[in-house]
N, C-alpha and C positions, 0 to 999 in steps of 0.2 A: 504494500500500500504506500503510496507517495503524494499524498494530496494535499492541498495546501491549506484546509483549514483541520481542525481538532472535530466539529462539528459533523464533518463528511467520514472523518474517523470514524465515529463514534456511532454511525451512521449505517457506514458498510460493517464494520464487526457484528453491530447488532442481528444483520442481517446474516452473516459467513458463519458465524463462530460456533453453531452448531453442525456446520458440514463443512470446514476444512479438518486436516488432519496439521498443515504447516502453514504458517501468517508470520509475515516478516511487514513491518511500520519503521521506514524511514523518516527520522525530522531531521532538521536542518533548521540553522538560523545564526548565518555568516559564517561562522569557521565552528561550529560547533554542530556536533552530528550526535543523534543517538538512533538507534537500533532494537529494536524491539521482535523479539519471536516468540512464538508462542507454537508448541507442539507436540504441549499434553495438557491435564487439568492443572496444576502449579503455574503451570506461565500462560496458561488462559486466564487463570486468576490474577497472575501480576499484573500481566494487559490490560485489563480492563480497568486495574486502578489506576495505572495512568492513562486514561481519559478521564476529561474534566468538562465543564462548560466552555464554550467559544469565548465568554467574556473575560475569565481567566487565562486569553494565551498571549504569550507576548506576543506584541507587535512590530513587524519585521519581516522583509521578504526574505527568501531561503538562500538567494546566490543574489549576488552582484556580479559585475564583471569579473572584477578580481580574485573572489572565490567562488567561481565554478568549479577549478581543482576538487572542491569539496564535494560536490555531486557524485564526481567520478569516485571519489572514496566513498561515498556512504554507496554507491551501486554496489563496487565491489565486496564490501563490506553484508549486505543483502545477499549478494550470490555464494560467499563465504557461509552463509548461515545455510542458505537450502543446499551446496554442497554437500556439508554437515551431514546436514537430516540426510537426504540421500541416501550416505553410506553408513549411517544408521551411528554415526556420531555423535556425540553429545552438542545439543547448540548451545548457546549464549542467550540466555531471554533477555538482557539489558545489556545494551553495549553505549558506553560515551566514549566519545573522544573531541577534546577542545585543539586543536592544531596551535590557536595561540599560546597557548601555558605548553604545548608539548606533553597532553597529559590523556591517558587513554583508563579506563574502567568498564568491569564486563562483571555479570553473574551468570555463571551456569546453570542451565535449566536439570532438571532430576533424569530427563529421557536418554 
């Protein structure tokens, strides 16, 4: 999922999350990415806590010119997780990474 409001989130989950088996949510917002999968009940659960209301998200478009780069990593980053799952690997239900601080954090999901 890569959409640009929280709302359209919150929206199609509602709608998927009893008929996928793998859900990866890419955000963005300037040099800061986070990564979201979900691919059993534990990280169904975490996902959906973060959704929130539209009125609570910052405001900010996701790329500028100048980081685009970041798209490219949060893709790669998306295809890194259904790899994963694929081969029946453990994914990441949260993954951040800020490029400006140089700082990356991830939680392993239980699958």
């Amino acid at each position: 999922c890569c959409v640009d409001s929280i709302s359209n989130r919150s929206a199609i989950w509602k709608s998927v999350k009893d008929q996928t088996q793998f859900w990866c949510d890419g955000r963005m917002l300037g040099e800061v990415i986070r990564i979201l999968s979900a691919t059993d009940l534990p990280s169904q659960a975490h996902y959906t806590t973060t959704l929130f209301p539209q009125s609570q998200a910052q405001t900010g478009t996701c790329t500028t010119q100048s980081t685009i780069y970041t798209a490219n990593l949060a893709a790669g980053l998306m295809l890194h997780q259904f790899t994963r799952w694929l081969r029946s690997i453990k994914t990441d239900q949260d993954v951040s990474m800020n490029l400006l601080a140089s700082e990356m954090n991830y939680s392993t999901s239980l699958y």
